[in-house]
Biopython code that builds the backbone (N, CA, C, O; Angstrom):
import numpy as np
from Bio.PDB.StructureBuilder import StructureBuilder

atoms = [
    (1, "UNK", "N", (10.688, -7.356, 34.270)),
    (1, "UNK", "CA", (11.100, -6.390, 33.271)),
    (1, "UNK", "C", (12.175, -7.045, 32.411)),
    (1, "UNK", "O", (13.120, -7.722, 32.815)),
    (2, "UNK", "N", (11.795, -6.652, 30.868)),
    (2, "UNK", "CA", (12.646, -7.560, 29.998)),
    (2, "UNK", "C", (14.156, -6.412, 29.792)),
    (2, "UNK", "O", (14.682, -5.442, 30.338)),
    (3, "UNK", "N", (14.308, -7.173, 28.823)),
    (3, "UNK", "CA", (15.719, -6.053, 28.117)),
    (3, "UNK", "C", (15.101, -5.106, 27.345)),
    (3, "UNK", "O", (15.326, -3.896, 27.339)),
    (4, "UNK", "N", (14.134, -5.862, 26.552)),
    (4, "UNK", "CA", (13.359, -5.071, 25.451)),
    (4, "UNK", "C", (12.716, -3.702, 25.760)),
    (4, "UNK", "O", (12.874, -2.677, 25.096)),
    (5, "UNK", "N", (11.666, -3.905, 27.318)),
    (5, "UNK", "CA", (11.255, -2.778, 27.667)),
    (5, "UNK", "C", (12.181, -1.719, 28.180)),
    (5, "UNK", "O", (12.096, -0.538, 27.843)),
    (6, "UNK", "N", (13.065, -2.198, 29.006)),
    (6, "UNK", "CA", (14.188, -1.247, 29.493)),
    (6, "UNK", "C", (14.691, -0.713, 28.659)),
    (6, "UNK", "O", (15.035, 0.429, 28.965)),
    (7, "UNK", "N", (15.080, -1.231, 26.971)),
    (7, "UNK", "CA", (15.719, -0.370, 25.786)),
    (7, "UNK", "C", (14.750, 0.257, 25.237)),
    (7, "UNK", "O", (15.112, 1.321, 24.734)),
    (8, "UNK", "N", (13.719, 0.035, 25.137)),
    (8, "UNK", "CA", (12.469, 1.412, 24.771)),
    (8, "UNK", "C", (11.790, 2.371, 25.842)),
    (8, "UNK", "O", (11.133, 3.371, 25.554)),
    (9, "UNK", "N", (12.068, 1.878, 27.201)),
    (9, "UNK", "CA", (12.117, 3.557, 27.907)),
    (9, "UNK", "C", (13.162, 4.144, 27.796)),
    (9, "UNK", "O", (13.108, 5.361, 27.623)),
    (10, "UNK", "N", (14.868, 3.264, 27.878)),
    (10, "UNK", "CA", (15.661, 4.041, 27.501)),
    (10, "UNK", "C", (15.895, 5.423, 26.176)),
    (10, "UNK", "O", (16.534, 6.473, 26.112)),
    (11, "UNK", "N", (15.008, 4.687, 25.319)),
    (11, "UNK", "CA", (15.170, 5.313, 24.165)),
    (11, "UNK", "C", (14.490, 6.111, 23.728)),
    (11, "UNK", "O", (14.732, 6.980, 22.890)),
    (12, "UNK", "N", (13.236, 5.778, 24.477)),
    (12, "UNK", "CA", (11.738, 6.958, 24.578)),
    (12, "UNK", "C", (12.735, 8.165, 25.040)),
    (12, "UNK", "O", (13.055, 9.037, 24.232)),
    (13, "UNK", "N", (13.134, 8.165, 26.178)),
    (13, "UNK", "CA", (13.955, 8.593, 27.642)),
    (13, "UNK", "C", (15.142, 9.853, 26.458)),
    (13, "UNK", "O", (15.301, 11.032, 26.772)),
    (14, "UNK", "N", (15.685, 9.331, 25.402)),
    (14, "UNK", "CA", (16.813, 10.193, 24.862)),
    (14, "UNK", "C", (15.978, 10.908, 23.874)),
    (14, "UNK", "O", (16.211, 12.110, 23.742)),
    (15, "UNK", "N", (14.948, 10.319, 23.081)),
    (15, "UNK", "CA", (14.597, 10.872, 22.028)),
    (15, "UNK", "C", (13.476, 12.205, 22.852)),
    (15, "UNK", "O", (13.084, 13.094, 22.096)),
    (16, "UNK", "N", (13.129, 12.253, 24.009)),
    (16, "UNK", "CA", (12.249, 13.101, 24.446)),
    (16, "UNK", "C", (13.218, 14.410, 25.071)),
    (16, "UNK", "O", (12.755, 15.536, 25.257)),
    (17, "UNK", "N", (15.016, 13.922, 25.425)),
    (17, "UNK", "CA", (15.463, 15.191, 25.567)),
    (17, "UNK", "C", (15.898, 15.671, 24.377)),
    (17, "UNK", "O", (16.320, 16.827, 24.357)),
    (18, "UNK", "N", (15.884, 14.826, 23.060)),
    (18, "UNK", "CA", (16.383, 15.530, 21.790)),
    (18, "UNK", "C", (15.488, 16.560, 21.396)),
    (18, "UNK", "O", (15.817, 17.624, 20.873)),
    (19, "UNK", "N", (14.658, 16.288, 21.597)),
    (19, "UNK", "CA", (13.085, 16.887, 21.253)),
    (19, "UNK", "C", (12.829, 18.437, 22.052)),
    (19, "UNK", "O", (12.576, 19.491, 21.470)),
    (20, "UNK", "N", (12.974, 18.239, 23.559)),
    (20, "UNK", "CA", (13.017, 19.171, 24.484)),
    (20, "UNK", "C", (14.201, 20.387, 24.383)),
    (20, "UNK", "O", (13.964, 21.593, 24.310)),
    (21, "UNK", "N", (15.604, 19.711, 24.399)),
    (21, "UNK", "CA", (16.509, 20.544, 23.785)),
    (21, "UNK", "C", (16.625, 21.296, 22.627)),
    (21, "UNK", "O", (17.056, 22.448, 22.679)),
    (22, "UNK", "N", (16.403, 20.953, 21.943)),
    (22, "UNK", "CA", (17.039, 21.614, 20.351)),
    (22, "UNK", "C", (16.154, 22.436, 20.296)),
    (22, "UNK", "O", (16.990, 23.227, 19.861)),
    (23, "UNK", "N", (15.073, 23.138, 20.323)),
    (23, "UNK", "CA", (14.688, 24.188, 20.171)),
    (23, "UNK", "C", (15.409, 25.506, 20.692)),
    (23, "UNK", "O", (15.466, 26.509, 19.981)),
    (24, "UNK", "N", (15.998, 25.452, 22.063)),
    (24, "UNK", "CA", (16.816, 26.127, 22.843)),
    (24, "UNK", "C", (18.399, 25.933, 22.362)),
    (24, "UNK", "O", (19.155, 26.847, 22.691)),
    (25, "UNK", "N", (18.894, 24.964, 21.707)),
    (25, "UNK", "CA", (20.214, 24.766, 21.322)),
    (25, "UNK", "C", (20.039, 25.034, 19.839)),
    (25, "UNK", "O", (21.079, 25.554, 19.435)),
    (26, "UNK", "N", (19.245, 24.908, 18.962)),
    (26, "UNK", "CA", (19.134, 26.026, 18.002)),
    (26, "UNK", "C", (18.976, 27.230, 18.207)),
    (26, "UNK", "O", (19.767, 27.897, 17.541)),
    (27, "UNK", "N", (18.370, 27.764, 18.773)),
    (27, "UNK", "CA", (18.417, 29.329, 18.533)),
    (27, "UNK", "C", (19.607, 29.408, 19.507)),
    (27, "UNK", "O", (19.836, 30.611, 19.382)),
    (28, "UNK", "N", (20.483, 28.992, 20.350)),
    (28, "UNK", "CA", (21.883, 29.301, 20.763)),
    (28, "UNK", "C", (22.624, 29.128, 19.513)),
    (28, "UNK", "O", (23.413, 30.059, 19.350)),
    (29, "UNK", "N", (22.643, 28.376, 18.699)),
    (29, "UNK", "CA", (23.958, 28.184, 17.860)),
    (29, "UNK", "C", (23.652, 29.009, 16.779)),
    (29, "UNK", "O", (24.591, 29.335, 16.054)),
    (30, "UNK", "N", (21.858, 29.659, 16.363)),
    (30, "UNK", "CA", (21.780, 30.629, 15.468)),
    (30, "UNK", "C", (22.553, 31.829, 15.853)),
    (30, "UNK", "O", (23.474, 32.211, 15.131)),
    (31, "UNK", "N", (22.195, 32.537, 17.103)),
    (31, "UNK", "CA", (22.737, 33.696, 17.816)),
    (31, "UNK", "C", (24.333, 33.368, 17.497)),
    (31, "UNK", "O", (24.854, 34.162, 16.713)),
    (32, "UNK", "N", (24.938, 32.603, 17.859)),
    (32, "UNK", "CA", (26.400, 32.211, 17.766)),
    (32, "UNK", "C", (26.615, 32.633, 16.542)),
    (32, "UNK", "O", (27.411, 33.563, 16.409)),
    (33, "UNK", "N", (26.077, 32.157, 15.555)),
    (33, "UNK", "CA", (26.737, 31.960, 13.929)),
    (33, "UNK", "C", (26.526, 33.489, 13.540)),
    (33, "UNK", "O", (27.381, 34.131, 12.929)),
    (34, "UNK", "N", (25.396, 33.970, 13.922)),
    (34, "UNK", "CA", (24.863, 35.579, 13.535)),
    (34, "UNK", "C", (26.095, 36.754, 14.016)),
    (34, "UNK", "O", (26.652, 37.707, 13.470)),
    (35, "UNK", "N", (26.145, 36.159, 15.201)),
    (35, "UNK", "CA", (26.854, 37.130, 16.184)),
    (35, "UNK", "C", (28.319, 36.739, 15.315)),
    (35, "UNK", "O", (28.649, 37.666, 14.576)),
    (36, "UNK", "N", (29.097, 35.739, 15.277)),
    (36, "UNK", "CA", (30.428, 35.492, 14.473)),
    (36, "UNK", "C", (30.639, 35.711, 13.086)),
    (36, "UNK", "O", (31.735, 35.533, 12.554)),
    (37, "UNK", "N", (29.386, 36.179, 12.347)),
    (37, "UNK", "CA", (29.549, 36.748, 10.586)),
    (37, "UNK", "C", (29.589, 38.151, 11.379)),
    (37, "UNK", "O", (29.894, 39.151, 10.730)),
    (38, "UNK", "N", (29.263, 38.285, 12.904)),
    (38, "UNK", "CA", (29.082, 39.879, 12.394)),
    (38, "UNK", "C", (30.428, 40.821, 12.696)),
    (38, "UNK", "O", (30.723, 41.991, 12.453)),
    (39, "UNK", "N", (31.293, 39.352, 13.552)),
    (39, "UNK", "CA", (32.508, 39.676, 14.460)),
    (39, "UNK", "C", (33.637, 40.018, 12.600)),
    (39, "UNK", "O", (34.357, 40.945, 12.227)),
    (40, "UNK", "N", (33.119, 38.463, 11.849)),
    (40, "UNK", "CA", (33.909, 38.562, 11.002)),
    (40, "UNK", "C", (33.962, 39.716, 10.331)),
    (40, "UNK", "O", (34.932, 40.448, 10.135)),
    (41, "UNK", "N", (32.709, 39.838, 9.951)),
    (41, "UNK", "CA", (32.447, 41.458, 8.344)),
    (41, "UNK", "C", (33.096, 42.671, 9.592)),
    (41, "UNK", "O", (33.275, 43.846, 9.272)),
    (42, "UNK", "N", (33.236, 42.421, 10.267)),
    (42, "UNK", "CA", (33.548, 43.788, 11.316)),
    (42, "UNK", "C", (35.087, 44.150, 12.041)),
    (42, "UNK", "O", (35.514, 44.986, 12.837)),
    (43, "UNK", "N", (35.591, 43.090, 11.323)),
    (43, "UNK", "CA", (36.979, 42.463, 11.928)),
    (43, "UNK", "C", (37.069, 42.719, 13.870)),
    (43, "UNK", "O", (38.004, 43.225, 14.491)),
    (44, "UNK", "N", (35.863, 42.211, 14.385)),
    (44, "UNK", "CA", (35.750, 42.841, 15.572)),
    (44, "UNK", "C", (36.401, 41.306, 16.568)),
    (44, "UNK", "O", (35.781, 40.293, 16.243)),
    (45, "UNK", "N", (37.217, 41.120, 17.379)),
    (45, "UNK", "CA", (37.797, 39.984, 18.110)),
    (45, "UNK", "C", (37.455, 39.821, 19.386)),
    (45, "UNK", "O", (37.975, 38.936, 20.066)),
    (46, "UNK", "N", (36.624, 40.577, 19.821)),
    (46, "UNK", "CA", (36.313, 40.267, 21.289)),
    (46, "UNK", "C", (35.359, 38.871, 21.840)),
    (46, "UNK", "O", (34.206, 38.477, 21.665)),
    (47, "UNK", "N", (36.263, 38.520, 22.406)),
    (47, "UNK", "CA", (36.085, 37.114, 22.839)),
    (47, "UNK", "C", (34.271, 37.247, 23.344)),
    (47, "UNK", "O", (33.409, 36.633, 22.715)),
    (48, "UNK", "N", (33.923, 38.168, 24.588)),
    (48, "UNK", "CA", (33.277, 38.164, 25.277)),
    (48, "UNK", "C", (31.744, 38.932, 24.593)),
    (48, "UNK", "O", (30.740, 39.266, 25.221)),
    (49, "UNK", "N", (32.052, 39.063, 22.919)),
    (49, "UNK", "CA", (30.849, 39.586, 22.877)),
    (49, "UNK", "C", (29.689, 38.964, 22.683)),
    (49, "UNK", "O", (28.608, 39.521, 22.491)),
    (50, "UNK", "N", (30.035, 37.000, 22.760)),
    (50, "UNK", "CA", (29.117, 36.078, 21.929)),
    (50, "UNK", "C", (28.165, 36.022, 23.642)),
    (50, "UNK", "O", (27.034, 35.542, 23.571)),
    (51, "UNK", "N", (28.532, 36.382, 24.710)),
    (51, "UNK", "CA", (28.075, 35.707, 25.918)),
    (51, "UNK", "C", (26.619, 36.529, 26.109)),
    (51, "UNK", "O", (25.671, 35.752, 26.224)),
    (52, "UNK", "N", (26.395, 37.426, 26.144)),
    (52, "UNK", "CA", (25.051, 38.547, 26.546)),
    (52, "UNK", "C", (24.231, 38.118, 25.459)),
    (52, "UNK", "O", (23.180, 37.577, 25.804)),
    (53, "UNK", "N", (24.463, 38.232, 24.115)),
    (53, "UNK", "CA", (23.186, 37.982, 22.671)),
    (53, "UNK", "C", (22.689, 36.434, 23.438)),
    (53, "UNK", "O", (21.548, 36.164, 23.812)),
    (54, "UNK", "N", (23.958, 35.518, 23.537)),
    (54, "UNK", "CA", (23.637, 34.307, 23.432)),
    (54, "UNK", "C", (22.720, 33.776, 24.999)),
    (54, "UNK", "O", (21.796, 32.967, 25.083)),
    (55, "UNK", "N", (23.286, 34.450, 25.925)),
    (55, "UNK", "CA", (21.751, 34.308, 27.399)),
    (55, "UNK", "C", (21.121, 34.787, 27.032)),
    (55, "UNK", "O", (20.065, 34.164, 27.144)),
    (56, "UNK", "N", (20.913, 36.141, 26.299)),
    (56, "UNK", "CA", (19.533, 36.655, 26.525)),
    (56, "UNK", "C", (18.500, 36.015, 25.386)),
    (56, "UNK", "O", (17.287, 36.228, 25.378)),
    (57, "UNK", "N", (19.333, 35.056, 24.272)),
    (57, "UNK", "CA", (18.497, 34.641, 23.500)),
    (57, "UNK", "C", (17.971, 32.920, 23.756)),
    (57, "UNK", "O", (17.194, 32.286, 23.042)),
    (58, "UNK", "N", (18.533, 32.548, 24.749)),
    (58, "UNK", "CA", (18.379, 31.247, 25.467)),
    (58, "UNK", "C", (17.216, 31.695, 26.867)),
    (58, "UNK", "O", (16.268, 31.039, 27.298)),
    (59, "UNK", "N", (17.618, 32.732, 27.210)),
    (59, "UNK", "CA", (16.289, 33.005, 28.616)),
    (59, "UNK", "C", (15.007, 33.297, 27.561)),
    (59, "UNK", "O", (13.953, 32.665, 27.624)),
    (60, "UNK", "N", (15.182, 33.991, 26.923)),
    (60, "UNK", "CA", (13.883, 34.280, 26.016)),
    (60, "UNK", "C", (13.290, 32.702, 25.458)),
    (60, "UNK", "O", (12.216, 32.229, 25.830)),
    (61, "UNK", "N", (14.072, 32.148, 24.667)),
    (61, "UNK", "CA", (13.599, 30.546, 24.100)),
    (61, "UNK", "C", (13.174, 30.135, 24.941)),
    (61, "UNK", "O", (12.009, 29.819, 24.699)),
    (62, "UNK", "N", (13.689, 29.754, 26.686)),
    (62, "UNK", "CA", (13.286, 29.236, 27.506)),
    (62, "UNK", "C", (11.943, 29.836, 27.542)),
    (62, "UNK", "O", (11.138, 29.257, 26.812)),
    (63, "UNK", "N", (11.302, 31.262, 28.470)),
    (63, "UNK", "CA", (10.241, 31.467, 28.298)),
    (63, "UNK", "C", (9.234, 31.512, 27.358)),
    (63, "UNK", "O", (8.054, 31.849, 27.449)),
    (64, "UNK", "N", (10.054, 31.024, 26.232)),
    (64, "UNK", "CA", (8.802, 31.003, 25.119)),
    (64, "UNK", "C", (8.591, 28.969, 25.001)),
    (64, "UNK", "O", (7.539, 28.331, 25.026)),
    (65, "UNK", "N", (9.384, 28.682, 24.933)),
    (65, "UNK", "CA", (9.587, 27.713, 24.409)),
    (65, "UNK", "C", (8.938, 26.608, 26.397)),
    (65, "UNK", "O", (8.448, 25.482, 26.487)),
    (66, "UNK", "N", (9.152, 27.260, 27.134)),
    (66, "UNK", "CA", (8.972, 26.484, 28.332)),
    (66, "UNK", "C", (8.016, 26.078, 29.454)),
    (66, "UNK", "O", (8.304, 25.426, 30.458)),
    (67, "UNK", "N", (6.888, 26.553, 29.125)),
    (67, "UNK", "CA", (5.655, 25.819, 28.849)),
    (67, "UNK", "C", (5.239, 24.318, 27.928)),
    (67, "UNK", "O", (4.692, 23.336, 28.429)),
    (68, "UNK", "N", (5.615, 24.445, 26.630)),
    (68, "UNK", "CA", (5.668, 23.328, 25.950)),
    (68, "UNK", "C", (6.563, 22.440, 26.486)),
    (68, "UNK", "O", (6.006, 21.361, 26.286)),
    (69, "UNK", "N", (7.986, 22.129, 27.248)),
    (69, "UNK", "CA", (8.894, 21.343, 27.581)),
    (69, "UNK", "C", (8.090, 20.797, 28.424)),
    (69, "UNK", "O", (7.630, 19.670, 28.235)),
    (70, "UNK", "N", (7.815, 21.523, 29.463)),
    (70, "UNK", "CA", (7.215, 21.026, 30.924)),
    (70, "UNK", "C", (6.250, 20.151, 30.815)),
    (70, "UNK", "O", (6.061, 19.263, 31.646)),
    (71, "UNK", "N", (5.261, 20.400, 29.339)),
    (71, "UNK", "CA", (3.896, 19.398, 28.772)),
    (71, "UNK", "C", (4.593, 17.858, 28.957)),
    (71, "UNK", "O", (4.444, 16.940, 29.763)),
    (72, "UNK", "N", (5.572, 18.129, 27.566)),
    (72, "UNK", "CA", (6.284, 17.286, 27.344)),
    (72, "UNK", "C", (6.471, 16.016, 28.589)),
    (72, "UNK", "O", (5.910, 14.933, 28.754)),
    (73, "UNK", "N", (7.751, 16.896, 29.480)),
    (73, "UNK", "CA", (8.306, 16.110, 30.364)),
    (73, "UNK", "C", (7.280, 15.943, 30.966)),
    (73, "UNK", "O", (7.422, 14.727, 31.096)),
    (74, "UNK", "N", (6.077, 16.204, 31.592)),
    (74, "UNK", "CA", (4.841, 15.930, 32.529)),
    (74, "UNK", "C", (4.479, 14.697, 31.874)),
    (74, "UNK", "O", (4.529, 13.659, 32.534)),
    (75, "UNK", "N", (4.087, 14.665, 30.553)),
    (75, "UNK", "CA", (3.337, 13.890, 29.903)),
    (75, "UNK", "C", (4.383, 12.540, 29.849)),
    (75, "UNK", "O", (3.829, 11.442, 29.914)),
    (76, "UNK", "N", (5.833, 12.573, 29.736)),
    (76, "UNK", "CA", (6.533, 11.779, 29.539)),
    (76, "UNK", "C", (6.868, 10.996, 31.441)),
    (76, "UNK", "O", (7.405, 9.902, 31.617)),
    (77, "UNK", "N", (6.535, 11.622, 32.210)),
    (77, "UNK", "CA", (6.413, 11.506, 33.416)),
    (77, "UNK", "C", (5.117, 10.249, 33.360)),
    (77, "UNK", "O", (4.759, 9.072, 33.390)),
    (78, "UNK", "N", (4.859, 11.548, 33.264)),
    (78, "UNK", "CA", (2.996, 10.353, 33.473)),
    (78, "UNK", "C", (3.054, 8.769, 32.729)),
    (78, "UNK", "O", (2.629, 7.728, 33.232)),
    (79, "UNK", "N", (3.658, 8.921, 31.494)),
    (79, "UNK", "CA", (3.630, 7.645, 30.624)),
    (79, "UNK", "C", (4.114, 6.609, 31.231)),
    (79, "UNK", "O", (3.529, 5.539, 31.402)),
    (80, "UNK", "N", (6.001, 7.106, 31.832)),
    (80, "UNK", "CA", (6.552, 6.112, 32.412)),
    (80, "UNK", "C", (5.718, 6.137, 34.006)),
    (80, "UNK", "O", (6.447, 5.285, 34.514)),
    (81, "UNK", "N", (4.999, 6.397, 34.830)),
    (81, "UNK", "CA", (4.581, 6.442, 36.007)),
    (81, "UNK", "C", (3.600, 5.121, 35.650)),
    (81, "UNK", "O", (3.733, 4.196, 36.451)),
    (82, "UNK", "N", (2.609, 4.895, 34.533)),
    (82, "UNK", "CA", (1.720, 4.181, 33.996)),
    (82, "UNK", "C", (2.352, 2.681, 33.759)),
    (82, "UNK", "O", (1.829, 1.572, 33.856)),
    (83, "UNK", "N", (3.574, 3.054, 33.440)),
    (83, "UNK", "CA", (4.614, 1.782, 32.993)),
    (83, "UNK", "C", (4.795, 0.809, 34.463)),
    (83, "UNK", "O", (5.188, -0.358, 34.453)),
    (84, "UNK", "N", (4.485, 1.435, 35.455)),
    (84, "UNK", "CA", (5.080, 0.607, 36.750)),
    (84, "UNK", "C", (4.327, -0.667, 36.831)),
    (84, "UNK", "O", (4.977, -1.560, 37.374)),
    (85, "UNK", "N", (3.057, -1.022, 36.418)),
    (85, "UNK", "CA", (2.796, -2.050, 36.943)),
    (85, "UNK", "C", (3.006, -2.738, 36.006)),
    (85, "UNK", "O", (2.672, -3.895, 36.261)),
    (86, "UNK", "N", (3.489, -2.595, 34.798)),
    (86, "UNK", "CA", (4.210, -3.777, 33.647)),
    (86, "UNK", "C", (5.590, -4.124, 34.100)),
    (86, "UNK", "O", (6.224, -5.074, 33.642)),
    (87, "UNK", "N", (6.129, -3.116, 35.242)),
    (87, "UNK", "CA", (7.702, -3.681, 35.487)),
    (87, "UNK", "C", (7.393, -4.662, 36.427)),
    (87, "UNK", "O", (7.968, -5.734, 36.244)),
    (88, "UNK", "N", (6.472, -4.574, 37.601)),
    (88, "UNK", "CA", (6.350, -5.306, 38.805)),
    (88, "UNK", "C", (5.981, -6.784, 38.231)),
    (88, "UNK", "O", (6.405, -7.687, 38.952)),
    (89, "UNK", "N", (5.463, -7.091, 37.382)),
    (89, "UNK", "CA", (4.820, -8.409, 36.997)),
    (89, "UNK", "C", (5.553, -8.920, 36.647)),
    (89, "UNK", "O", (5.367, -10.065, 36.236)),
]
sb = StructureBuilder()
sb.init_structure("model")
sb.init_model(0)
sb.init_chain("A")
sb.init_seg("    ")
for serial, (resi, resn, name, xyz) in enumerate(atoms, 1):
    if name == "N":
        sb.init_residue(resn, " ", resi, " ")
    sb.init_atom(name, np.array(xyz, "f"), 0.0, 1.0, " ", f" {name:<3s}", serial, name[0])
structure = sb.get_structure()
């Protein structure tokens, strides 16, 4: 195993959790921004009201969104599983 291959599974390896994440860390930081124009126009300060919108809109992404991850990571599983006998040689 070279350097070369080890820096392109590495990099396969980050760009497949960028990919996996951000669907779920967007719609968290939408809920966030929604929920904080609404704290602002409302002059409302409660610390604790960003926490309930923002799980229940991350468990939902998850079940929508978490089927497709699992493809993903399976498929990204499988790829590097395929990779083993190019490391052994």
């Amino acid at each position: 195993m070279d350097f070369g291959f080890a820096m392109n599974v590495i990099r396969t390896g980050v760009f497949y959790v960028l990919i996996i994440a951000s669907p779920i860390l967007l719609i968290g930081m939408g809920v966030g921004l929604i929920i904080s124009i609404f704290q602002a126009t409302t002059s409302i300060q409660e610390q604790t009201l960003t926490f309930v919108p923002k799980i229940a809109a991350v468990l939902l992404s998850f079940m929508f969104f978490g089927p497709w991850m699992f493809r993903l990571l399976i498929q990204f599983t499988i790829n590097l599983l395929n990779q083993i006998p190019m490391v052994v040689r």
